[in-house]
C-alpha positions in Angstrom: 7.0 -13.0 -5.5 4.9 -15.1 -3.6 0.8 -15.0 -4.0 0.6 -17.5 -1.4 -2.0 -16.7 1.0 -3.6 -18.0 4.6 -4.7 -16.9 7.8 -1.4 -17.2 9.5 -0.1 -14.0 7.1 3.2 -12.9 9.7 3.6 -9.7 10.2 5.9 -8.1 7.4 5.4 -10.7 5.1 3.3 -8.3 2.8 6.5 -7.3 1.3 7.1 -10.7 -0.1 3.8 -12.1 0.1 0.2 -11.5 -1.5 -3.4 -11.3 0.4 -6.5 -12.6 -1.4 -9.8 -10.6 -1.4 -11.4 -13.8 0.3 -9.0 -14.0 3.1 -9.4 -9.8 4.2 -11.3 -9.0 6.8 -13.4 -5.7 5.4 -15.8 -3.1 7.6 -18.5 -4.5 5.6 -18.5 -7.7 7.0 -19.0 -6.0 10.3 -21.7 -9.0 11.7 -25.3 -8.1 12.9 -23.9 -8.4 16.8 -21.2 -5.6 16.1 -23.9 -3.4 14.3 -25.7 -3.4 17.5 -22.8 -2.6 20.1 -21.9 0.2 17.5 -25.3 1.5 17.1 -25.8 1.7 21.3 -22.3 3.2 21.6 -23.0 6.1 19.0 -26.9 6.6 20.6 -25.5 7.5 23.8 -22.2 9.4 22.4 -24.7 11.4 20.2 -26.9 12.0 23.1 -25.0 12.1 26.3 -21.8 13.5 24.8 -21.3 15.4 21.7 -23.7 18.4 23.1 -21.2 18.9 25.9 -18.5 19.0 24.2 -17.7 22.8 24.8 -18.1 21.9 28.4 -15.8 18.7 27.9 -13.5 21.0 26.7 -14.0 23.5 29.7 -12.6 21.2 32.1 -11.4 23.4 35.1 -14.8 24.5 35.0 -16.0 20.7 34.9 -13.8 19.0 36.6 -16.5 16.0 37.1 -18.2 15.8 33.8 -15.6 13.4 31.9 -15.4 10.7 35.3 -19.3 11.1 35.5 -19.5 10.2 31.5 -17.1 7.5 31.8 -19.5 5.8 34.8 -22.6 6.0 32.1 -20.5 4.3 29.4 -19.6 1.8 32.0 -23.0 1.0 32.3 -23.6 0.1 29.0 -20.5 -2.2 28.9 -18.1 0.0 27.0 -15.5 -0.3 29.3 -15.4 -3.9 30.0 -16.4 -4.9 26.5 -12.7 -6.5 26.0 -12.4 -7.9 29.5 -12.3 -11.7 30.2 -16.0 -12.7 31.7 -14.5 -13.6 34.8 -13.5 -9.8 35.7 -17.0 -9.0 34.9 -16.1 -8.5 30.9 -18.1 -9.5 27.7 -14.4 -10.7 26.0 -15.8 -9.6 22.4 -13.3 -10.4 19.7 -10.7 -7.8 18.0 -13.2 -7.0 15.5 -15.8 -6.3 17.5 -13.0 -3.6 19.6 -11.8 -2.3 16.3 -16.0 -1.2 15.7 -16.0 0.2 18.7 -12.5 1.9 18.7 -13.7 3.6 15.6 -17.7 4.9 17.5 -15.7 6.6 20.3 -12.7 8.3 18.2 -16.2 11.0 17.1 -16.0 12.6 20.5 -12.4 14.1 20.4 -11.3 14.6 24.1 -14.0 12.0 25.9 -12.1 9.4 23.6 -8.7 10.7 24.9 -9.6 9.9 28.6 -11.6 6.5 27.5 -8.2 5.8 25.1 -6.0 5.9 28.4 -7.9 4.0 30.7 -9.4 1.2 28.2 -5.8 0.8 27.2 -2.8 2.1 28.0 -4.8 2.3 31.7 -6.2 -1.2 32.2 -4.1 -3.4 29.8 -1.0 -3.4 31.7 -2.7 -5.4 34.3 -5.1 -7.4 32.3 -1.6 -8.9 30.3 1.0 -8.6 33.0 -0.8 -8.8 36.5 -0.9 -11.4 38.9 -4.2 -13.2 39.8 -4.5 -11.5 43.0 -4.0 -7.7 40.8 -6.6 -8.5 38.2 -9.1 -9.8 41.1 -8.3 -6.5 42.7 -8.5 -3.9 39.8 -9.7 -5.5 36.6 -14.0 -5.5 37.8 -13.7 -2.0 38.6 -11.4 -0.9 36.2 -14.5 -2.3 33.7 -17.4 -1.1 35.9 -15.8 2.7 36.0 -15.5 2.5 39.5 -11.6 2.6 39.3 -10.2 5.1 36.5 -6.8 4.7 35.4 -3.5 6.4 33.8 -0.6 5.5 32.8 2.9 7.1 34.2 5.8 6.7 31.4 7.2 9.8 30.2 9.3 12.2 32.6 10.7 15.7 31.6 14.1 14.1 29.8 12.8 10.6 28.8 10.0 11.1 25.9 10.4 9.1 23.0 13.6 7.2 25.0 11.0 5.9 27.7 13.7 3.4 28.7 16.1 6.3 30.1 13.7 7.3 33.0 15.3 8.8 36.2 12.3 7.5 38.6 13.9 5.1 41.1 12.3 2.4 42.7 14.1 0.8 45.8 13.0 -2.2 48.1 12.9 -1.5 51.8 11.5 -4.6 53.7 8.4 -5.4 52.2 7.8 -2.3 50.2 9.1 -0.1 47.4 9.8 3.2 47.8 9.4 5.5 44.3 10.5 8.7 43.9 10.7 10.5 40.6 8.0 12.9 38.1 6.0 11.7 35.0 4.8 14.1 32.8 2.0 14.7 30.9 0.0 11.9 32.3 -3.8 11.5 30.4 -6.3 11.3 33.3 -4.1 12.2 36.4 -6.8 14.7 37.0 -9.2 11.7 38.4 -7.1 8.6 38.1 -8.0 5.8 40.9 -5.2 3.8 40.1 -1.6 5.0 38.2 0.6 2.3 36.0 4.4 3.9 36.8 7.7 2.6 35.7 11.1 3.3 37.6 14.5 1.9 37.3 15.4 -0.6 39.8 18.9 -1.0 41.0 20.0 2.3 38.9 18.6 0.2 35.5 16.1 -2.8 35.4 13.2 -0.7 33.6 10.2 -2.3 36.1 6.4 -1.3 36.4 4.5 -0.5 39.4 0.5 -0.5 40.8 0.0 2.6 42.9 -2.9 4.0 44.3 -4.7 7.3 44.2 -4.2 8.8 48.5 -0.8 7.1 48.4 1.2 8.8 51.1 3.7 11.0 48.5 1.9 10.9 45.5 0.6 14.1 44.6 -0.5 15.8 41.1 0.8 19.6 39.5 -2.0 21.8 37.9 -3.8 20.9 34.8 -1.3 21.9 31.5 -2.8 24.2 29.3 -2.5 22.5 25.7 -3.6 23.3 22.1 -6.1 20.9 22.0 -7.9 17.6 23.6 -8.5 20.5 26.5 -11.3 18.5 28.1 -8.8 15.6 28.6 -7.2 16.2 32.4 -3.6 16.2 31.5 -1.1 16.4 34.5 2.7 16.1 36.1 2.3 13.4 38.7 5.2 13.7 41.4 6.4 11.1 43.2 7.9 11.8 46.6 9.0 8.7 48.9 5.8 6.5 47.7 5.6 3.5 49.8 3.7 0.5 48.1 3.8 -3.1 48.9 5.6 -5.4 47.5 2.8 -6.8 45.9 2.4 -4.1 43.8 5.1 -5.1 41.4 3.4 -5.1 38.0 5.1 -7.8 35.9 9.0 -8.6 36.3 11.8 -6.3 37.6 13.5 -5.4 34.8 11.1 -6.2 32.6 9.1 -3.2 32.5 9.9 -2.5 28.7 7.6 -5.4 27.5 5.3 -3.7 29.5 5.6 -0.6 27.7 6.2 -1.5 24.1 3.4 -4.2 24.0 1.3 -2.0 25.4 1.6 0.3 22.8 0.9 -2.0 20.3 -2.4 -1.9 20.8 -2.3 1.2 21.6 -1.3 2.4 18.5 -3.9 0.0 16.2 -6.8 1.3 18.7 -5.4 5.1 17.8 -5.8 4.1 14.2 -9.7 3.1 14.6 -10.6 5.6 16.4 -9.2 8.7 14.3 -10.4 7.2 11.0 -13.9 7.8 13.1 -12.9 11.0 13.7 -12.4 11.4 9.9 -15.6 10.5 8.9 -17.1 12.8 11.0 -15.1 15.7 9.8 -16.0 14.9 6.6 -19.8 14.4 7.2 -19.3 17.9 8.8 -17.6 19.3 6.0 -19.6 17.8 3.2 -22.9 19.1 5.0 -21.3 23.0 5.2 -20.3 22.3 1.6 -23.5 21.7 0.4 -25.5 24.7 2.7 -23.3 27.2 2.1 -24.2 29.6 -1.1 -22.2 31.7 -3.1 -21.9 33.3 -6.3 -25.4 32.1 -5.6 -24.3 28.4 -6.0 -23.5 25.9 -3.3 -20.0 25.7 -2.7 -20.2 21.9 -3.5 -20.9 22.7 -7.1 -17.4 23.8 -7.4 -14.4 21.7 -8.6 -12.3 22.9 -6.4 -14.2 22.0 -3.3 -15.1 18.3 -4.4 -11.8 18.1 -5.0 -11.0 18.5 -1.1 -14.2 16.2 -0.1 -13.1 13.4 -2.3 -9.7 13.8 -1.1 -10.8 13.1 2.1 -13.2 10.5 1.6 -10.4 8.7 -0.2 -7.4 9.0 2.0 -10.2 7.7 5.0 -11.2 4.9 2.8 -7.9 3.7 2.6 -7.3 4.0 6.3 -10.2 2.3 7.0 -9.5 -0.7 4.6 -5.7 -1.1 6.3 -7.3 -0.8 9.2 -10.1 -3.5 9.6 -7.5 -5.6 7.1 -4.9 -5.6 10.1 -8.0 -6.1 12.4 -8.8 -9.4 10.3 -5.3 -10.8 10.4 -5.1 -10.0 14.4 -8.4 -11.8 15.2 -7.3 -14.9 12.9 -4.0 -14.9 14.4 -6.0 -14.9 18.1 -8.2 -17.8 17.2 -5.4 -19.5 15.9 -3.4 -19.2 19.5 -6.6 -20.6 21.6 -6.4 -23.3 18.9 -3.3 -24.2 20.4 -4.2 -24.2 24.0 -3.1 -20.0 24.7 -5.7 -18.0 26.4 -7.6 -15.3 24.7 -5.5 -12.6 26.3 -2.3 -14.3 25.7 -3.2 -15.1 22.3 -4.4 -10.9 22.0 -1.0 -10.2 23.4 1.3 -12.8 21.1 -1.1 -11.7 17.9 -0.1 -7.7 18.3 3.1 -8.3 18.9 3.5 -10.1 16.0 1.7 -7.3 13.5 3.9 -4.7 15.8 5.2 -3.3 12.3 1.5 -2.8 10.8 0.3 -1.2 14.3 3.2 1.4 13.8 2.5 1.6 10.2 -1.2 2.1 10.8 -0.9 4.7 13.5 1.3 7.0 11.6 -1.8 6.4 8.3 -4.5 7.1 10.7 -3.0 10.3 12.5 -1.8 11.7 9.2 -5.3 11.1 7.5 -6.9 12.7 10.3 -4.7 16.1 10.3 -5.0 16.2 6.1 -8.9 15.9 6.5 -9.6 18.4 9.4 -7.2 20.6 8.0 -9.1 20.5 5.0 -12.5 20.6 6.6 -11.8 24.0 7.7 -10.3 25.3 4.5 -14.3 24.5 3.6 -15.7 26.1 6.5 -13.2 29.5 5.2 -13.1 32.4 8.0 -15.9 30.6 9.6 -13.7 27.3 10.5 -11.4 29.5 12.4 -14.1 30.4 14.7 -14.2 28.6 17.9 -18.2 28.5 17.1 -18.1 25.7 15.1 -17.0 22.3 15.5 -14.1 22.3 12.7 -12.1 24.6 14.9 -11.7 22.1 17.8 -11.6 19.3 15.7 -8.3 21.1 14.4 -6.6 21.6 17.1 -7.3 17.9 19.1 -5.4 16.1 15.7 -2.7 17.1 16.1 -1.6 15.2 19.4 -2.2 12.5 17.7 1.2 12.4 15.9 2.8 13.0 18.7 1.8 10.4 21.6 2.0 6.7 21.0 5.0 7.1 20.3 5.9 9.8 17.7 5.5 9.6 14.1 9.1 10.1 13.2 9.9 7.0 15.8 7.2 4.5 14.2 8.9 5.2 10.7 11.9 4.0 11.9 10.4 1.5 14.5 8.5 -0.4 11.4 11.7 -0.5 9.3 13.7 -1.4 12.4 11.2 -4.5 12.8 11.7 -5.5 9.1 15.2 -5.8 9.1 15.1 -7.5 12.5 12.6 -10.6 11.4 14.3 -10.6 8.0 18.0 -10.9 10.5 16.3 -13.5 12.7 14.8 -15.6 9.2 11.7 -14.7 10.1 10.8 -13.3 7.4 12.8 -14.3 3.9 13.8 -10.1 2.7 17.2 -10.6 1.7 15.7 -13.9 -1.1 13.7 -11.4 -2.8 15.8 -8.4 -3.2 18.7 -10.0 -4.6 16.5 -11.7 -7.3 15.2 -8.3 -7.9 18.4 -7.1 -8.5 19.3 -9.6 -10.6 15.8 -8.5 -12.4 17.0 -5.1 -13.4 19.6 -6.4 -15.3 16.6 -8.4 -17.1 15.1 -6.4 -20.4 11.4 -5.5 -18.5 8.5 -7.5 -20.2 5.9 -5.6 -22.0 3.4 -8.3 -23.0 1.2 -8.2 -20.5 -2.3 -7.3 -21.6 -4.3 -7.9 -17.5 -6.8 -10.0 -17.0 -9.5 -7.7 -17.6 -10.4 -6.9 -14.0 -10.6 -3.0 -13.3 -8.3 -3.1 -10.4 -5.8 -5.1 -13.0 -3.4 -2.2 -13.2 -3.4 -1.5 -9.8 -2.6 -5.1 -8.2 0.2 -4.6 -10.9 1.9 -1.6 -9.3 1.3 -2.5 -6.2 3.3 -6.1 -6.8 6.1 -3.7 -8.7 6.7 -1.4 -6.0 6.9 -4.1 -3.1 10.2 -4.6 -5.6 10.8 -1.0 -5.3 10.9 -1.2 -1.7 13.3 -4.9 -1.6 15.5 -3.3 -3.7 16.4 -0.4 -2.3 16.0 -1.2 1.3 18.1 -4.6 0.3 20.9 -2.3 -1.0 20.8 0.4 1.8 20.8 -2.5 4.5 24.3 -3.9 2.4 25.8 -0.4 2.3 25.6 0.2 5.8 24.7 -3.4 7.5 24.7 -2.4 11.6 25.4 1.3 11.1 21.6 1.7 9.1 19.9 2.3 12.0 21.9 5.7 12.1 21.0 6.6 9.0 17.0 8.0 10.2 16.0 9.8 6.4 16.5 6.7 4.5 14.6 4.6 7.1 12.1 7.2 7.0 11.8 6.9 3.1 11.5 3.3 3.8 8.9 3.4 6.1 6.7 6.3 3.6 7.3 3.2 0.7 6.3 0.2 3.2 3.2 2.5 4.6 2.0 3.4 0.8 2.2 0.0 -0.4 0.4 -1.8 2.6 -2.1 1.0 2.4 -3.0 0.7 -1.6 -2.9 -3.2 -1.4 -5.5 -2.9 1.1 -7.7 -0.6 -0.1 -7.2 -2.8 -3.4 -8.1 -6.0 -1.7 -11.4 -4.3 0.0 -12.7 -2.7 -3.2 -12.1 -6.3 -5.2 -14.2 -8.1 -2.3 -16.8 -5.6 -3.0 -16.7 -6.0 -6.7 -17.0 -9.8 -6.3 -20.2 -9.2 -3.5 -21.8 -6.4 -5.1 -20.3 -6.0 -9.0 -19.2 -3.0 -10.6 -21.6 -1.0 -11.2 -22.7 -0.6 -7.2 -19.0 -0.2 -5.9 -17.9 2.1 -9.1 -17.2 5.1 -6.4 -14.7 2.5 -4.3 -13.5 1.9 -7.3 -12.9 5.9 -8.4 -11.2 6.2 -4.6 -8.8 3.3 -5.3 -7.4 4.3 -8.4 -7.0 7.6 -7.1 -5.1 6.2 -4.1 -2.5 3.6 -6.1 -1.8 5.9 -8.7 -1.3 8.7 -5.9 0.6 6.2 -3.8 2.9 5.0 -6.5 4.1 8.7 -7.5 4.8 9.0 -3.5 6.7 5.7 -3.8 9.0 7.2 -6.2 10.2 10.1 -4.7 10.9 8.0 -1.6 12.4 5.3 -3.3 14.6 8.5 -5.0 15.4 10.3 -1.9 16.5 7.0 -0.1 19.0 5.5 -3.1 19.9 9.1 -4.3 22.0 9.1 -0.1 24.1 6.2 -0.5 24.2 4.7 -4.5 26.7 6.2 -6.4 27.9 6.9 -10.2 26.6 3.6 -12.4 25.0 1.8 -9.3 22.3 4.8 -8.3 21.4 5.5 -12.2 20.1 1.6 -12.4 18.6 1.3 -9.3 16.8 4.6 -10.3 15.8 3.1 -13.5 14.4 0.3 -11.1 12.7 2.9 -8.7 10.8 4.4 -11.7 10.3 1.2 -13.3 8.4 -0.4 -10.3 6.5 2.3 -9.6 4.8 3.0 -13.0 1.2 3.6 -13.1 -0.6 4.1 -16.4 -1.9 8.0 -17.2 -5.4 8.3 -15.3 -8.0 11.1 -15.6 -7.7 11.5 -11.7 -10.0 14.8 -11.8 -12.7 12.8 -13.8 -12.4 10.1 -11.1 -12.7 12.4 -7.7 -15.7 14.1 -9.3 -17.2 11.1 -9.6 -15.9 10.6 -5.5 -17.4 13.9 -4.7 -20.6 13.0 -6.4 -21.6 10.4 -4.4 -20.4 12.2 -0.8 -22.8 15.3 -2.0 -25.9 13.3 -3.2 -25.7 11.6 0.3 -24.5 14.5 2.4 -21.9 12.9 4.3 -19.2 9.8 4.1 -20.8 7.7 2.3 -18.3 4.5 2.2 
């Protein structure tokens, strides 16, 4: 395998090819500039927001409070922070988004509305609209004078956008849409709704429309489990004449729209729940340490630092993927300009091209997020379950986050999907490495390797054996069933759990060794607890994926080799994990909150 390493990393080739600690982009080396956008952002969240939340989350009774919040932010140059100067933006760079993403995920169902109309809401026509469009919308769109949503999903199209019934039809020198969306973030107060419709029964196309259109109109506000403050609505399209100029992009093309879209969308998801993490956590931690009994804080026992170390580590490693994928997008943006592209083509190419780590990440991020609440109010006990404390809400606006931006079973397969495309197109050389691995396990396995003496030896090891673990058996799943593997969901799902634990530990592994070359080992000893906890974690995961995936379509002598491979490549040598997440928990309760 490969430990060839630059800037211009493409997206998959972690499978086949190694990252240096130099080259990864870290939150630590968040610059003086970014520390100062964050700190504004979380003054004015901590003071104009968080102590409404209960009336955020009261929204029929509020109907004005989100829109009104959204115009302060605006002020401050939230919205527009990502917007070219010439529509009255600041155009900070993708690291600089990625800090920011990360301030607003603390306020649960503000950062739902500001999600849908920084993104989903106001990309569509920053990447795909005409001159004339982004003259029109993009200032106000920044200054929060125009709020936006985003119209995809209908009643029988949600995760198969594509098979939408709303039909779009050209009469003269307008379009006439008729159809329903569904469950449309911000329809409540939207200015300005992004909606797709089929044209000519099925070019997938996007269109501008305007709040007052003549046969637009909105149903009641649903009534979810969480994100209440967030106005979530059907919108109902009735013989809505726009002009022909409202065309967003090309007829037809409305899915690059959509999926590219959501590329973003997904990474920006990531950031801001792993905020959301470290909040529950400071939360939790500070409960853990106030709350006495047997006439002890509950943070004295074991099996409550096990749960806040836990959490701490499975956010630590979100965090590194996270601002490690944040890195390589921002290198892959400069490199575009470099080449004559502008900044928002080059924002557009560079996510596209890490589409499989966007999916991967927003499936880490959600799934961090629901583990560490859901722990958070096992701390809290009977008092978590109380809508009187912040652990309760918290709870219940996770869990959407599987769910929208495409679900979490359709990013599995989506990242896989990718894979086996580039590798297809010779993109990206899979099919190299997993036959040599193959050839490998017929190999006796070589045992005189004593490491380096670096303390993350072990762990760069099994990470570098289970990307074999992965080659191998997605190699001989994609021979067995060549076009027809697409069908087969649960081993592309065990893929994707394999491809998601290895990115994950390499990049918590490549953060903790830049730290241990800035800082040494003594000051990063508690990322180093975290990391071993997460590879050795991650590699026993890797093993029952790898199992579940070979164990559905290798037979007789084949399956018992490649599961000697499986548990070959994913070794990791016997660790005192309990010593370890003490040591985690430590730290978390000395300082009172996340501490990393």
């Amino acid at each position: 395998m490969s430990t060839e390493r630059n800037n211009n990393l493409k997206g998959g080739e972690f499978l086949i090819k190694e990252q240096t600690a130099q080259s990864t982009f870290i939150p630590e080396q968040v610059n003086e500039e970014q520390k100062m956008f964050r700190d504004m952002t979380r003054d004015f969240l901590e003071k104009e927001v968080t102590p409404l939340r209960e009336k955020i989350d009261k929204q029929l009774e509020n109907p004005d409070l989100v829109p009104e919040l959204m115009h302060k932010i605006a002020e401050l140059g939230i919205l527009s922070a990502a917007l070219p100067e010439e529509f009255g933006g600041m155009s900070v760079d993708f690291n600089t988004e990625s800090v920011l993403s990360e301030e607003l995920g603390k306020t649960q169902s503000f950062s739902v509305a500001l999600a849908a109309h920084m993104g989903i809401g106001t990309l569509p026509i920053l990447y795909y609209g005409t001159e004339e469009q982004k003259k029109k919308y993009l200032p106000g769109l920044g200054d929060g004078t125009i709020k936006a949503s985003y119209c995809l999903t209908e009643p029988d199209s949600g995760s198969d956008a594509l098979a939408a019934k709303s039909k779009a039809v050209l009469d003269g020198d307008e379009w006439v849409i008729n159809g329903q969306k569904m469950w449309i973030t911000n329809a409540g107060f939207a200015d300005l709704f992004t909606v797709f419709a089929q044209v000519d029964g099925d070019k997938f196309t996007a269109f501008i429309i305007e709040k007052g259109t003549p046969g637009l109109s909105l149903g009641d506000e649903e009534v979810k489990l969480g994100i209440k403050g967030s106005s979530t609505r059907q919108v109902f399209l009735d013989n809505v004449r726009v002009p022909k100029s409202n065309l967003l992009g090309e007829i037809g093309k409305g899915h690059k729209i959509a999926f590219n879209v959501l590329n973003i969308g997904r990474y920006k998801l990531c950031a801001m729940v792993m905020g959301g993490s470290k909040k529950s956590i400071d939360i939790a931690t500070n409960y853990a340490n106030e709350r006495k009994q047997f006439g002890v804080a509950i943070s004295s026992f074991g099996a409550i630092q096990h749960k806040l170390a836990e959490m701490a580590i499975k956010t630590y490693a979100t965090d590194s993927a996270t601002y490690r994928v944040s890195g390589l997008i921002t290198d892959k943006i400069a490199e575009l300009v470099a080449e004559g592209k502008t900044k928002v083509e080059g924002k557009l190419i560079a996510a596209e091209e890490y589409s499989i780590e966007c999916a991967l990440l927003k499936i880490l991020g959600s799934e961090t997020l629901d583990y560490v609440v859901d722990e958070a109010v096992q701390i809290f006990g009977g008092t978590g379950y109380s809508e009187e404390y912040p652990v309760a809400s918290m709870y219940r606006d996770a869990r959407i986050n599987r769910i929208f931006e495409g679900t979490n079973e359709i990013n599995r397969m989506l990242a896989v999907g990718q894979l086996l495309k580039k590798a297809m197109k010779g993109e990206i050389d899979l099919m190299g490495p997993a036959m040599k691995i193959q050839e490998e396990l017929m190999e006796i396995p070589d045992f005189g390797d004593d490491g380096d003496g670096s303390p993350l030896y072990e762990d760069k090891k099994a990470v570098r054996q289970a990307k074999k673990a992965i080659l191998m058996a997605a190699g001989a799943a994609a021979q067995k069933y060549m076009m027809e593997l697409e069908k087969q969901q649960e081993i592309l799902m065990n893929l994707a759990d394999m491809a998601l634990d290895v990115f994950t530990a390499e990049s918590t592994i490549l953060r903790t060794e830049k730290l241990i070359e800035q800082q040494g080992e003594e000051a990063t000893a508690g990322q180093i607890a975290m990391t071993k906890c997460y590879v050795n974690d991650a590699m026993e995961r890797c093993y029952l994926s790898g199992k579940h995936a070979i164990s559905a379509f290798a037979k007789d002598d084949m399956l018992v080799m490649m599961h000697m491979g499986i548990k070959r490549f994913t070794k990791y040598p016997l660790t005192d994990t309990i010593a370890l997440r003490r040591k985690v928990a430590a730290l978390l309760i000395a300082e009172n909150k996340y501490c990393f």
